[in-house]
C-alpha positions as CSV (number, residue, x, y, z in Angstrom):
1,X,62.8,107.9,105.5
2,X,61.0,105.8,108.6
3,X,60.9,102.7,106.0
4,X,64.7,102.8,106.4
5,X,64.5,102.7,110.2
6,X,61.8,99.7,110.1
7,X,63.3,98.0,107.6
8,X,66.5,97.9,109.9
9,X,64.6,97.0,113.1
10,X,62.9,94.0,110.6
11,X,65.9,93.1,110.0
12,X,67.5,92.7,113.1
13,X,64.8,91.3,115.3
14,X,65.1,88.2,112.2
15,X,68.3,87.7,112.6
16,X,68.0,88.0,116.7
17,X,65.2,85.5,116.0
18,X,67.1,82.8,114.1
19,X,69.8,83.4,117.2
20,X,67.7,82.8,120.1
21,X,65.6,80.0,118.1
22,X,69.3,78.2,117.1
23,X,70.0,78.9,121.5
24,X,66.7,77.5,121.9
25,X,67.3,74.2,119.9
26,X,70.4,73.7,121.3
27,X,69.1,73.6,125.0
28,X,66.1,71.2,124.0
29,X,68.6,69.0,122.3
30,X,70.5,68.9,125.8
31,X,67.5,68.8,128.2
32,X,68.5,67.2,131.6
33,X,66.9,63.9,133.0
34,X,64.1,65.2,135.2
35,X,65.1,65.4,138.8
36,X,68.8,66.6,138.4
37,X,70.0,69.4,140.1
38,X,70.6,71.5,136.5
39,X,66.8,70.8,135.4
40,X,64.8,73.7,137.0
41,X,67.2,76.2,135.8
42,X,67.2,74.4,132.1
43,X,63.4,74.8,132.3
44,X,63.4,78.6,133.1
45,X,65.9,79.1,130.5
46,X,64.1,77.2,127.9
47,X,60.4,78.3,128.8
48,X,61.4,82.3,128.9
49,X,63.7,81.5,125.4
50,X,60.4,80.2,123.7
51,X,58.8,83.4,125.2
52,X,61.4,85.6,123.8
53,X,60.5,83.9,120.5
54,X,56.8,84.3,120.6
55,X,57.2,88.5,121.2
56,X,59.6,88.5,118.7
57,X,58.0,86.6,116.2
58,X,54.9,88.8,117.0
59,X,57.3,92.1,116.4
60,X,58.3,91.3,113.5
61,X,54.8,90.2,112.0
62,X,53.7,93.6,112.9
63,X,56.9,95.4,111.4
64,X,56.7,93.4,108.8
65,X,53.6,95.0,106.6
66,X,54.8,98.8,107.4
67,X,58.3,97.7,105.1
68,X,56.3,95.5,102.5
69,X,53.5,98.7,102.6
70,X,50.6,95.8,103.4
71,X,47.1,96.6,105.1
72,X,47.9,95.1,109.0
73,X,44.6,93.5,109.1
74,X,46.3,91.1,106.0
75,X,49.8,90.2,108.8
76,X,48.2,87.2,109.9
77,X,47.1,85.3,106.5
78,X,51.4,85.3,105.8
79,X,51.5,82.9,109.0
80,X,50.3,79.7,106.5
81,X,52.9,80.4,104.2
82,X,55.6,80.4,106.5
């Protein structure tokens, strides 16, 4: 039964993905003009949300192969297909 509980953590670190990604579009669609008093905290949020997405993304990848039952080593030849 641990495919059940991986399957489920798969699951929700997508959908957590597509929700910080959708955040993450949203603040580069209303950066600041450089020099504004809002821009150094608009840049800390938006660097640390494409951080979040890079672990998460990475999470996933390596979740992924344990649900699907695929050889780790094969993870990273998905990425072109995505």
């Amino acid at each position: 039964m641990e495919w059940q509980g991986l399957m489920r953590a798969h699951g929700g670190v997508g959908i957590t993905l597509v929700l910080v990604l959708t955040f993450h579009l949203i603040l580069a669609a209303s950066r600041p003009h450089p020099g504004t008093s809002r821009r150094p905290f608009w840049e800390l949020l938006h660097t640390n949300t494409g951080r979040c997405l890079l672990l998460l993304g990475f999470t996933n990848l390596m979740i992924g192969p344990k649900v699907g039952e695929v050889p780790p080593r094969v993870a990273p030849l998905s990425l072109p297909a995505c």
